[in-house]
Backbone as a chain_set.jsonl record, in Angstrom:
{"seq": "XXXXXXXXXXXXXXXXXXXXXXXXXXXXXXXXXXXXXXXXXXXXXXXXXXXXXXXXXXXXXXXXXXXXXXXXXXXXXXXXXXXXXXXXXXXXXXXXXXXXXXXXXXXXXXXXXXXXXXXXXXXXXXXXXXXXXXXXXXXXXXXXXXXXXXXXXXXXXXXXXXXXXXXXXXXXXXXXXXXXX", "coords": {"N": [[-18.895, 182.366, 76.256], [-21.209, 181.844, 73.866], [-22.803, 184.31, 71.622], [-25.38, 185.609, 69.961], [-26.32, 188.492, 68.147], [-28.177, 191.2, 67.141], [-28.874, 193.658, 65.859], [-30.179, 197.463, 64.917], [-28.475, 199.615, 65.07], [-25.326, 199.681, 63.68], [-23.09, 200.861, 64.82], [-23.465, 201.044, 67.667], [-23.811, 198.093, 68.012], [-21.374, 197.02, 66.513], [-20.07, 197.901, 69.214], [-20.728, 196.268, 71.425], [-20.063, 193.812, 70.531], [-17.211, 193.783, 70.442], [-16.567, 194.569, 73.241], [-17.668, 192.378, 74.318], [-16.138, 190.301, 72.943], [-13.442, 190.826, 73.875], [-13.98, 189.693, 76.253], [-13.499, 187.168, 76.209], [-16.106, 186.456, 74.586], [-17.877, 184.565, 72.109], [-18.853, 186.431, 69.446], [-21.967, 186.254, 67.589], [-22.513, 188.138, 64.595], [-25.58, 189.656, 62.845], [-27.002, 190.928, 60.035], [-30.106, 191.427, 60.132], [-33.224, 191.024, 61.368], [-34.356, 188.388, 60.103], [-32.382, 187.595, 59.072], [-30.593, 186.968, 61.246], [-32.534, 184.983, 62.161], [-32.593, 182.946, 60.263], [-29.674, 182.104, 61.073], [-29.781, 181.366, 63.338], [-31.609, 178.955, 63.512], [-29.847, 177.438, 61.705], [-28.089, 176.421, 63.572], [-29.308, 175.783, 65.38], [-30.486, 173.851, 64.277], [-28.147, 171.806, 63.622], [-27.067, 171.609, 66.421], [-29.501, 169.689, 66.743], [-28.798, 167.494, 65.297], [-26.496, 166.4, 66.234], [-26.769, 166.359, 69.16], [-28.617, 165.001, 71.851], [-31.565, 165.561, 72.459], [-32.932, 165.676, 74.647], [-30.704, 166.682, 76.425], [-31.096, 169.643, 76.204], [-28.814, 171.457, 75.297], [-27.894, 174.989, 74.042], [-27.816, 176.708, 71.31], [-27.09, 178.893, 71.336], [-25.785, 181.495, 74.101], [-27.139, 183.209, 74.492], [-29.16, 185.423, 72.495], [-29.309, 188.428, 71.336], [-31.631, 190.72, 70.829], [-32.375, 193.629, 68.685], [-35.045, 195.72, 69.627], [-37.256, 197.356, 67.95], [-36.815, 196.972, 64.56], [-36.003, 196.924, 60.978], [-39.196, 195.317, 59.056], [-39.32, 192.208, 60.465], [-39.965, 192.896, 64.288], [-38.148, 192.447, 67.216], [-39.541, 191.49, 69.15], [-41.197, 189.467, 67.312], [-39.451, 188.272, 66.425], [-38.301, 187.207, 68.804], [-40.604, 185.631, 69.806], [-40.993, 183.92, 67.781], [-38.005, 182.473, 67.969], [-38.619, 181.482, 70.891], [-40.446, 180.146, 70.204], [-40.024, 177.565, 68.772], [-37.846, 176.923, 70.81], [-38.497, 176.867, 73.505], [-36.178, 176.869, 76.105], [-34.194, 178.841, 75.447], [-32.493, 182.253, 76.057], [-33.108, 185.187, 75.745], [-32.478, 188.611, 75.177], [-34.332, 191.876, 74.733], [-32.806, 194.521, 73.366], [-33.707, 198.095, 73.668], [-34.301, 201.268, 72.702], [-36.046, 202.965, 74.258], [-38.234, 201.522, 77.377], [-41.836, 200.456, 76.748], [-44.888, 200.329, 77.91], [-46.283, 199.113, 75.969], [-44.204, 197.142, 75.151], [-43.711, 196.019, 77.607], [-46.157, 194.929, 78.153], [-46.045, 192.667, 75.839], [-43.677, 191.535, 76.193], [-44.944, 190.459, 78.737], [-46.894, 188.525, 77.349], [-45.146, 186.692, 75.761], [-45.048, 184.552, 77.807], [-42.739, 183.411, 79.112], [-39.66, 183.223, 81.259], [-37.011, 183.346, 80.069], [-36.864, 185.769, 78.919], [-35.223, 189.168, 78.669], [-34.74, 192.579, 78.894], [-32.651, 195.168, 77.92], [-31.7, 198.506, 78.067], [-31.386, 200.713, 76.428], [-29.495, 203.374, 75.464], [-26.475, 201.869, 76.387], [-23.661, 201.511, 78.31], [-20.463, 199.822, 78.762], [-20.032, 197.941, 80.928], [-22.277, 197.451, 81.596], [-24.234, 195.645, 80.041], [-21.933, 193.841, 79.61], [-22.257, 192.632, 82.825], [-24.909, 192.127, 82.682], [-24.704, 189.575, 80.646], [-22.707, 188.32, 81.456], [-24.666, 186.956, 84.444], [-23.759, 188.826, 85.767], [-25.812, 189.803, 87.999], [-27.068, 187.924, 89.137], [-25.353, 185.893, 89.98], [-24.353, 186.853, 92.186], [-25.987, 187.436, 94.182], [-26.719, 184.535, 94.347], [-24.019, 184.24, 95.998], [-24.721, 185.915, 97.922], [-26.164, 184.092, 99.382], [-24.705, 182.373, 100.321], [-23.738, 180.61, 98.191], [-21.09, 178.656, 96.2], [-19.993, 180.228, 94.035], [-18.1, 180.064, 92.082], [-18.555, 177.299, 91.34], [-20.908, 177.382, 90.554], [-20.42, 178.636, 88.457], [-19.111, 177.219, 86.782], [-20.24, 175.036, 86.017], [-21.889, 175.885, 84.225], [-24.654, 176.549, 83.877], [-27.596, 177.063, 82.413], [-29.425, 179.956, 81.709], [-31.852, 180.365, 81.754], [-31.66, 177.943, 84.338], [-30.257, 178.985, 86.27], [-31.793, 180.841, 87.226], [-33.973, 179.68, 88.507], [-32.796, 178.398, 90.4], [-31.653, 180.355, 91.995], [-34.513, 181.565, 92.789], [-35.722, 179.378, 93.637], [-33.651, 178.748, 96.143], [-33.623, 181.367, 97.89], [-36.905, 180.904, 98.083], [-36.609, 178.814, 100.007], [-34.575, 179.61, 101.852], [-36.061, 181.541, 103.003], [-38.577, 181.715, 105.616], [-41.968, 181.099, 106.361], [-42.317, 182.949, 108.321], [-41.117, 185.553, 107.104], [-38.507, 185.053, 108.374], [-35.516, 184.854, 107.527], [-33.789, 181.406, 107.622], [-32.013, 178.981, 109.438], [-29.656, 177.487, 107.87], [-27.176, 175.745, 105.627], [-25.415, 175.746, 102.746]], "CA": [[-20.28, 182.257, 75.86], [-21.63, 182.402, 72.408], [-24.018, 185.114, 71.902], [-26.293, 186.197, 68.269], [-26.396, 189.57, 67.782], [-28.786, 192.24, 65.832], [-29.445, 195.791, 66.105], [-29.68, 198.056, 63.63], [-27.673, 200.421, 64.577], [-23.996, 198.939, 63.275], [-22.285, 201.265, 65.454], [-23.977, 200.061, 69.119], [-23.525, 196.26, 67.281], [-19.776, 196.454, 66.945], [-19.215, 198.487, 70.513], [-21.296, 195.053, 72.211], [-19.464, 192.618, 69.736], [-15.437, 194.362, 71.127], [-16.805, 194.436, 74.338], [-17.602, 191.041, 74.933], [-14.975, 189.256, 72.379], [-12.626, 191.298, 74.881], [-13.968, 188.714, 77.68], [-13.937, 186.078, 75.792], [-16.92, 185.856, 74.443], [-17.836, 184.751, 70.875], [-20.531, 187.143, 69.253], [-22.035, 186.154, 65.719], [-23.767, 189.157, 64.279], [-26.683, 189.423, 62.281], [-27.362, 192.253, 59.844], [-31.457, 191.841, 60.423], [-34.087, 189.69, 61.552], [-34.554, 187.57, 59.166], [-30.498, 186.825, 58.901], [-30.536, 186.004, 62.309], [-33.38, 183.423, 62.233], [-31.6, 182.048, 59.836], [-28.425, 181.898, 61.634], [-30.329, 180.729, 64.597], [-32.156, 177.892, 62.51], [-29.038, 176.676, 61.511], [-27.123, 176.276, 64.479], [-30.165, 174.763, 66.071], [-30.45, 172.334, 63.57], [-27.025, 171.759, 63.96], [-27.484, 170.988, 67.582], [-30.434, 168.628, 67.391], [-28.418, 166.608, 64.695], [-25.512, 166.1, 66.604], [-26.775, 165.938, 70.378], [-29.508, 164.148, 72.174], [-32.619, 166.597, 72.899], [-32.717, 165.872, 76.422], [-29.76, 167.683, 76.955], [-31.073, 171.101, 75.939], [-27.93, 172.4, 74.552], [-28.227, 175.927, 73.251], [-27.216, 177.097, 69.842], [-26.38, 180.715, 71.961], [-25.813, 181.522, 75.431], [-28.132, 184.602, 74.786], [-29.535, 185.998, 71.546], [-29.941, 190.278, 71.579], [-32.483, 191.196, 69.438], [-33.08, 195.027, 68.613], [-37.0, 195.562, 69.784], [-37.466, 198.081, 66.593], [-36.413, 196.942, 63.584], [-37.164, 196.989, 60.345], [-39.582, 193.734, 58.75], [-39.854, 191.894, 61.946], [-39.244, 193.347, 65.379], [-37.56, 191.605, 68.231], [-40.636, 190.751, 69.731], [-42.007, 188.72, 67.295], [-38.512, 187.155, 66.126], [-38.592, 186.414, 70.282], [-41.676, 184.333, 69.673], [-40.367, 182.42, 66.645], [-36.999, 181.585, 68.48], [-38.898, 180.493, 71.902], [-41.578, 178.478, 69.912], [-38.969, 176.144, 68.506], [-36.679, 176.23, 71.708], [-38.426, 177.593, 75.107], [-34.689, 177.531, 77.368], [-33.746, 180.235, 74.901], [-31.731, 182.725, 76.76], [-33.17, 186.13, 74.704], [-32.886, 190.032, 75.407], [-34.782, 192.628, 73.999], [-32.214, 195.924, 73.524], [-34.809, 198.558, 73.014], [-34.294, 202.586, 73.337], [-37.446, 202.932, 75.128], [-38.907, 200.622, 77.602], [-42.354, 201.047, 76.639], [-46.194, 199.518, 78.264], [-46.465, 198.176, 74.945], [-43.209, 196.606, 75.15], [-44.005, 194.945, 78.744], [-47.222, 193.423, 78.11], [-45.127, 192.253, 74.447], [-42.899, 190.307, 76.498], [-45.417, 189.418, 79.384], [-47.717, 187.979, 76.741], [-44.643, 185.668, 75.517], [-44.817, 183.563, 79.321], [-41.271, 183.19, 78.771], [-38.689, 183.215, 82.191], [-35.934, 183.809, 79.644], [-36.813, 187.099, 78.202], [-34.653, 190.06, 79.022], [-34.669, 193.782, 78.723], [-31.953, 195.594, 77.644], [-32.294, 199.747, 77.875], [-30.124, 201.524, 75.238], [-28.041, 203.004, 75.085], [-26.169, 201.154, 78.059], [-22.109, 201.332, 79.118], [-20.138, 198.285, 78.345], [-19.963, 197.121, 81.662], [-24.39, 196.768, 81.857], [-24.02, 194.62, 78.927], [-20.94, 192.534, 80.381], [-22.676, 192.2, 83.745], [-25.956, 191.114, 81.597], [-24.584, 188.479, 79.37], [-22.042, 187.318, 82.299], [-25.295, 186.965, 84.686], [-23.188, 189.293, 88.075], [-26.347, 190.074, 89.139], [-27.952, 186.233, 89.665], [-24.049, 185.155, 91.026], [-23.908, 188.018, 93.61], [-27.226, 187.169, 95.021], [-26.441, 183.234, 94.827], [-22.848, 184.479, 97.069], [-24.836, 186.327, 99.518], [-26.763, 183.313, 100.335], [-23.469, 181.436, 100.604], [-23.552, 179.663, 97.288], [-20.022, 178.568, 95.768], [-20.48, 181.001, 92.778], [-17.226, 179.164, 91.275], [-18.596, 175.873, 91.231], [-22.133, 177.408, 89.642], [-19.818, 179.207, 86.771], [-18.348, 175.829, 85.768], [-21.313, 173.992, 85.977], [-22.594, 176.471, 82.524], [-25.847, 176.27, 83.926], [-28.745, 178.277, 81.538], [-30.084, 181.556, 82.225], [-32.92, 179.841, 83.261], [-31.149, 177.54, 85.282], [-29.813, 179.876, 87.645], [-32.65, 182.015, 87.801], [-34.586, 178.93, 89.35], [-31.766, 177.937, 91.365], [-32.073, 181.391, 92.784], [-35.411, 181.789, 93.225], [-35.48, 178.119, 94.667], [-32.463, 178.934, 97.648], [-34.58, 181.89, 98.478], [-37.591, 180.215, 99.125], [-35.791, 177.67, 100.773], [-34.061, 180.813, 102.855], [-37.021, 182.102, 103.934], [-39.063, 180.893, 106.333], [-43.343, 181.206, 106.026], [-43.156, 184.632, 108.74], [-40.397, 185.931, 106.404], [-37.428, 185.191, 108.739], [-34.061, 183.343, 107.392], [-34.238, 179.952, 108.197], [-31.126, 178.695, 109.817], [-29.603, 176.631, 106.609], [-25.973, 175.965, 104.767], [-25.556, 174.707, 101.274]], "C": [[-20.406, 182.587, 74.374], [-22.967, 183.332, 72.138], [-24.489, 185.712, 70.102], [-26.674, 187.749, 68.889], [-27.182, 190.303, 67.227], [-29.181, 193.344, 66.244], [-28.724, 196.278, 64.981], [-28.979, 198.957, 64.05], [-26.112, 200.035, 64.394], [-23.055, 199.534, 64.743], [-22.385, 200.596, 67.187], [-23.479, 198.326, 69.077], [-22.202, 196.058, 67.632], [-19.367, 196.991, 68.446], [-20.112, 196.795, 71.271], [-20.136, 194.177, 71.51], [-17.817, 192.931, 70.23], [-16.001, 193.728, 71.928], [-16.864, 193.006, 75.099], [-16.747, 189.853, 74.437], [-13.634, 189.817, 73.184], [-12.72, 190.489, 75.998], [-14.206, 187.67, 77.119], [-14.859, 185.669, 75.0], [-17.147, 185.706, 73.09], [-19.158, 185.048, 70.543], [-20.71, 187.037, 67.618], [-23.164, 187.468, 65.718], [-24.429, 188.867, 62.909], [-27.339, 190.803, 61.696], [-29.184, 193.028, 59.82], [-32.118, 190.858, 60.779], [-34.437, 188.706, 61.188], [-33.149, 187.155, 58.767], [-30.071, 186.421, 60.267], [-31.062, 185.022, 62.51], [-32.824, 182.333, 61.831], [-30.309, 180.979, 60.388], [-28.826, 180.972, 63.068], [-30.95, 179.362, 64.895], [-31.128, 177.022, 62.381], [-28.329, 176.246, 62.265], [-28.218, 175.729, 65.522], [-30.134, 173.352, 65.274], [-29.123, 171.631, 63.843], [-26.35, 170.922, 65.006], [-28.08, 169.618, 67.595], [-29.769, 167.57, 66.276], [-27.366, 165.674, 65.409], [-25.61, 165.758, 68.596], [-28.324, 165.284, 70.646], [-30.521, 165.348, 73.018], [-32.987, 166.578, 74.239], [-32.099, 166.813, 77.454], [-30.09, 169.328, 77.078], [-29.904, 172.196, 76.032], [-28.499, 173.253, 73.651], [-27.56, 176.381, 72.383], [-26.71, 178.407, 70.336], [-26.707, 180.091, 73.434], [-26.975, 182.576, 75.861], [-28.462, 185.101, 73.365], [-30.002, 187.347, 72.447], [-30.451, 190.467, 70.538], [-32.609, 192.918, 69.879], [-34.731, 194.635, 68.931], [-37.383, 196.117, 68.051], [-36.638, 198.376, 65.66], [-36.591, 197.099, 62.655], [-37.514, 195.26, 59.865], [-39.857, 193.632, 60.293], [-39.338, 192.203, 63.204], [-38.732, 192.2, 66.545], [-38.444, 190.954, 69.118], [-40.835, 189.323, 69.056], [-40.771, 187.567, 66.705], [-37.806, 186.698, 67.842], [-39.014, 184.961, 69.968], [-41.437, 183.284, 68.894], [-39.374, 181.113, 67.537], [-37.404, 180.496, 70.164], [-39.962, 179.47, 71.246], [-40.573, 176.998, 69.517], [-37.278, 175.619, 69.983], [-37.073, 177.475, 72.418], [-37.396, 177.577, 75.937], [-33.821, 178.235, 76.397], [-33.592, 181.327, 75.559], [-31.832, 184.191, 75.638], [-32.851, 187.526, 75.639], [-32.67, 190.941, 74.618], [-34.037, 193.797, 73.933], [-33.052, 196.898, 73.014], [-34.039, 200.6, 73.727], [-35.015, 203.179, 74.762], [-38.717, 202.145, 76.057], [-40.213, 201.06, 77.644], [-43.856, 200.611, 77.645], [-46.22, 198.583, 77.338], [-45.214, 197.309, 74.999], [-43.391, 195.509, 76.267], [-44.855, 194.154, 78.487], [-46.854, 192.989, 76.329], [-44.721, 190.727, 75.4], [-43.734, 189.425, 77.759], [-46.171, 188.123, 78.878], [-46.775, 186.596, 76.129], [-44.948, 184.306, 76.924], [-43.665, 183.351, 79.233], [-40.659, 183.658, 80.085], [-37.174, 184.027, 81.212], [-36.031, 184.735, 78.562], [-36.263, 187.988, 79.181], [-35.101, 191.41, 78.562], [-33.587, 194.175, 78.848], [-32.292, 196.962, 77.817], [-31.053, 200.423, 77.524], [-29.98, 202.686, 75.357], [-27.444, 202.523, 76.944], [-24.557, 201.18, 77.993], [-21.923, 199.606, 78.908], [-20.405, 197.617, 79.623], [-21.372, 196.69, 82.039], [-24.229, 195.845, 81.075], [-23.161, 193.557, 79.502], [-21.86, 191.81, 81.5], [-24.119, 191.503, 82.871], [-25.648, 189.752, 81.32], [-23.794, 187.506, 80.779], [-23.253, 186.965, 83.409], [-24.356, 187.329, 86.591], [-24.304, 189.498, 88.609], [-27.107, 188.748, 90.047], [-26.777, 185.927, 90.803], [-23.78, 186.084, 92.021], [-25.253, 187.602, 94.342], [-26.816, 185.365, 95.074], [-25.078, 183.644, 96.122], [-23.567, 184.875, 98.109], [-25.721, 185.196, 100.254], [-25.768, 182.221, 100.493], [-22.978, 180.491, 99.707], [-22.087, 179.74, 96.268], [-20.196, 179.154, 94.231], [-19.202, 180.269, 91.723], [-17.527, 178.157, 90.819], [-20.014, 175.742, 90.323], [-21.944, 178.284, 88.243], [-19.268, 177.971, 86.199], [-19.057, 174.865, 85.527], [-22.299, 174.478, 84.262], [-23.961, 176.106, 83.0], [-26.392, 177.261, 83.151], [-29.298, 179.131, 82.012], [-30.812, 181.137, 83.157], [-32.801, 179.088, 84.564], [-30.489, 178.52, 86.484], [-30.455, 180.47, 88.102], [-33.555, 181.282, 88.592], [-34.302, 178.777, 90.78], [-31.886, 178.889, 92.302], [-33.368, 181.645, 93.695], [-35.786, 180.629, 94.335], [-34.933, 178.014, 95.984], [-33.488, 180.506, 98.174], [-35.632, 182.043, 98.812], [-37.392, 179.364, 100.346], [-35.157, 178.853, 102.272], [-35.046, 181.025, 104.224], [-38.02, 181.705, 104.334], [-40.848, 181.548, 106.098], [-43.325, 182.576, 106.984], [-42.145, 185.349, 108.242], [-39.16, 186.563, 107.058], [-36.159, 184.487, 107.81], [-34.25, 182.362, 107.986], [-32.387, 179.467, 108.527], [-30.808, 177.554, 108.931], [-28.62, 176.788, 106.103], [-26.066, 175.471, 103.515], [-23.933, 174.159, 101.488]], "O": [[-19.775, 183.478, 73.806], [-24.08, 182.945, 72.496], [-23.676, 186.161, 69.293], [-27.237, 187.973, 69.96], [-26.856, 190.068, 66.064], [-29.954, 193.648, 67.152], [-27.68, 196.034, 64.375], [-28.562, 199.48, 63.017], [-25.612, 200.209, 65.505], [-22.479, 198.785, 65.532], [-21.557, 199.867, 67.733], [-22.946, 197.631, 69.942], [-21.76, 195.351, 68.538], [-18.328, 196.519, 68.908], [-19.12, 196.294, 71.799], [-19.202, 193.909, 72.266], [-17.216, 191.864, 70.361], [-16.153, 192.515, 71.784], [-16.293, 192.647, 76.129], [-16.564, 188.796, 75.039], [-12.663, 189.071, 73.052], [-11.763, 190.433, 76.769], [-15.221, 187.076, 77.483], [-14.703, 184.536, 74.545], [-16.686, 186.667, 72.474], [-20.203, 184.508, 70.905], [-20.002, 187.48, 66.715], [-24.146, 187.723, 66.415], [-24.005, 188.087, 62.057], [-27.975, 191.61, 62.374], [-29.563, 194.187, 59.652], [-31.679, 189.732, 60.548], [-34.932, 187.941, 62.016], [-33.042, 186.194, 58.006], [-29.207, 185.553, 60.396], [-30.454, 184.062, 62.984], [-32.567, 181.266, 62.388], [-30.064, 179.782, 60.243], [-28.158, 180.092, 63.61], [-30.929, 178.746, 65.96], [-31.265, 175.884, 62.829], [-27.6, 175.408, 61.734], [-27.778, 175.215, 66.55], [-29.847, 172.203, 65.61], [-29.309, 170.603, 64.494], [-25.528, 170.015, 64.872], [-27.588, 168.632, 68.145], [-30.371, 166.502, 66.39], [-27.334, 164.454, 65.245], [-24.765, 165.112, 69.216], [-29.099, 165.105, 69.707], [-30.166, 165.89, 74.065], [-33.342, 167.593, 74.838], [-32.439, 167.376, 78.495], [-29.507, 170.103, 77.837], [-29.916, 173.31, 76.557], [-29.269, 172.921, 72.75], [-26.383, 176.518, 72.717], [-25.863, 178.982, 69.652], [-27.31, 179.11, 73.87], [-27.525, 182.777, 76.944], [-27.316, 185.212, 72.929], [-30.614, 187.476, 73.508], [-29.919, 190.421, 69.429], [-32.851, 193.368, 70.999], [-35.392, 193.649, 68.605], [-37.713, 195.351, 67.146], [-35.918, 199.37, 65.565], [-37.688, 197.657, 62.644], [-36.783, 194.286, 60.047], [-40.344, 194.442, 61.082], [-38.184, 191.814, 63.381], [-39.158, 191.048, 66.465], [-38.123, 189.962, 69.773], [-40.747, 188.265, 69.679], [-40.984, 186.364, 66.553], [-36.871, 185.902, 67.927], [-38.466, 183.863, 69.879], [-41.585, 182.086, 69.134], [-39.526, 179.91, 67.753], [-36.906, 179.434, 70.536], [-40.244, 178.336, 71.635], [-40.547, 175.841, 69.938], [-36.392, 174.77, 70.084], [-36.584, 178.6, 72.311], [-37.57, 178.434, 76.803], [-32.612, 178.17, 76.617], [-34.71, 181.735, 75.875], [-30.927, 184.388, 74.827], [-33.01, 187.416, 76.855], [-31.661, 191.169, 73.951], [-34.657, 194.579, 74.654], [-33.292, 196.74, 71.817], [-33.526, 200.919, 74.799], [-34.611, 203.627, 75.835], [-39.883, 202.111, 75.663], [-40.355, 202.019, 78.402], [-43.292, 200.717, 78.733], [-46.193, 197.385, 77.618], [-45.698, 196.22, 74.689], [-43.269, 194.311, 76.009], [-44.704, 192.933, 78.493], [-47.85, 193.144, 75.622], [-45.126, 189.564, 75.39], [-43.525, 188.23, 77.964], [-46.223, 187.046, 79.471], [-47.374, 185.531, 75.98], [-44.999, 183.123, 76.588], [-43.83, 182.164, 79.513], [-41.115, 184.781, 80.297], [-36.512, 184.989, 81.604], [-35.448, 184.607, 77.485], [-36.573, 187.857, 80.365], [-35.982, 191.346, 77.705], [-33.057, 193.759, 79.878], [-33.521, 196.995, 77.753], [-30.02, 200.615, 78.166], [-31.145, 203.077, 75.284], [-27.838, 202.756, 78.087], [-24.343, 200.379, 77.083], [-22.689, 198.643, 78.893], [-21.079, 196.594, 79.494], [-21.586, 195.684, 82.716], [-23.983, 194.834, 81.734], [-23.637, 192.475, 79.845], [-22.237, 190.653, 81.316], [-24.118, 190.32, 82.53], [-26.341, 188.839, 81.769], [-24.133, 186.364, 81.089], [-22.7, 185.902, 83.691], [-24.277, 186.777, 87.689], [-24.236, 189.46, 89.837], [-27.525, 188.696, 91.203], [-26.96, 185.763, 92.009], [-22.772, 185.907, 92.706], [-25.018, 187.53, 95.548], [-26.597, 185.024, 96.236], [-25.341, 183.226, 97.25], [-23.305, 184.408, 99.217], [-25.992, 185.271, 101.452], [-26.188, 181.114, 100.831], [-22.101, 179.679, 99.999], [-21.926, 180.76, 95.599], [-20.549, 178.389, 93.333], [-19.529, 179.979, 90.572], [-16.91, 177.808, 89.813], [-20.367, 174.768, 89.658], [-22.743, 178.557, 87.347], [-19.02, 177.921, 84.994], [-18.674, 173.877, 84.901], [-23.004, 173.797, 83.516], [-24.447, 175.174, 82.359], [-25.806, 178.343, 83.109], [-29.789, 178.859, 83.107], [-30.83, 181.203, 84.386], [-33.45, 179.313, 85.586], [-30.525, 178.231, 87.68], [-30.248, 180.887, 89.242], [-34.102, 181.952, 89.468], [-34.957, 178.895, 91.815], [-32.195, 178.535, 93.439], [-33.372, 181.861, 94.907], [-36.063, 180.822, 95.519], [-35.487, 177.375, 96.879], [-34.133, 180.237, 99.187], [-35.91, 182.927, 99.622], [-38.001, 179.353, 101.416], [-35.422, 178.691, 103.463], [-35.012, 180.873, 105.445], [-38.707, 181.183, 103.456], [-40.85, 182.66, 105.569], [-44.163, 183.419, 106.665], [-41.979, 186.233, 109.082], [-38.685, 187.679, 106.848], [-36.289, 183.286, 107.575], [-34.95, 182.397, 108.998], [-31.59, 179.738, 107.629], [-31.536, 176.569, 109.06], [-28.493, 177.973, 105.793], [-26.968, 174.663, 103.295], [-23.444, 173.353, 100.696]]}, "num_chains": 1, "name": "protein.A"}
């Protein structure tokens, strides 16, 4: 996965940026909000030059924004990055999840906003970015979790997919519905 990076604190930055170039993953960092946009800008553009907008190929697999930064906070460089590309795959790493912080991100309408709560253990972060908790809930309803990791479906895509097989599950007096995939 390719993932954009920013938090100010350097030290938290590089322990995420090991952590996940340890599984593979490639993490561009970003020393502030305004150098990520950038970075985010360009690698969109990038995109829409070279593929066909239909596709909704993402310039990241996930952008982490710090919530409190300095200049602009992660909120509102949220809002920038979903106005120009709603299946943006964001989460907010914040010390403190706050009220103000919730109705922040309820007020985006956004499916693919995250919460992050800092300081967090590598493996919250891994499981995060790799999405174990969507593919353990697709397994227990019997879904070939191999065949929906190679498929690279989008955050949002899976989180539909999910929500979708468990309507589908459950029946209107909120039994299981006798059903295989």
């Amino acid at each position: 996965m390719k993932i954009l990076l920013v938090d100010k604190d350097v030290k938290t930055a590089l322990a995420y940026k090991t952590v996940l170039e340890e599984r593979n993953h490639h993490v561009v960092m970003s020393n502030d909000i305004e150098d990520c946009l950038k970075t985010y800008h360009d690698e969109l553009d990038k995109i829409h030059s070279h593929t066909d907008l239909v596709e909704h190929i993402q310039p990241f697999d996930a952008v982490i924004l710090e919530y409190k930064i300095s200049g602009m906070n992660g909120i509102e460089a949220a809002k920038e990055i979903l106005t120009v590309n709603p299946h943006q795959r964001v989460i907010i790493a914040t010390d403190s999840i706050t009220h103000d912080l919730l109705d922040s991100v309820k007020n985006l309408a956004s499916s693919s906003i995250e919460l992050l709560q800092k300081p967090s253990g590598d493996n919250v972060i891994v499981s995060l970015i790799e999405e174990k908790e969507i593919l353990s809930e697709l397994q227990k309803l019997d879904v070939n979790v191999d065949i929906v990791k190679s498929a690279q479906f989008r955050h949002e895509q899976m989180r539909n997919m999910l929500d979708t097989l468990r309507k589908k599950r459950v029946g209107q007096n909120g039994n299981l519905e006798n059903s295989t995939l």
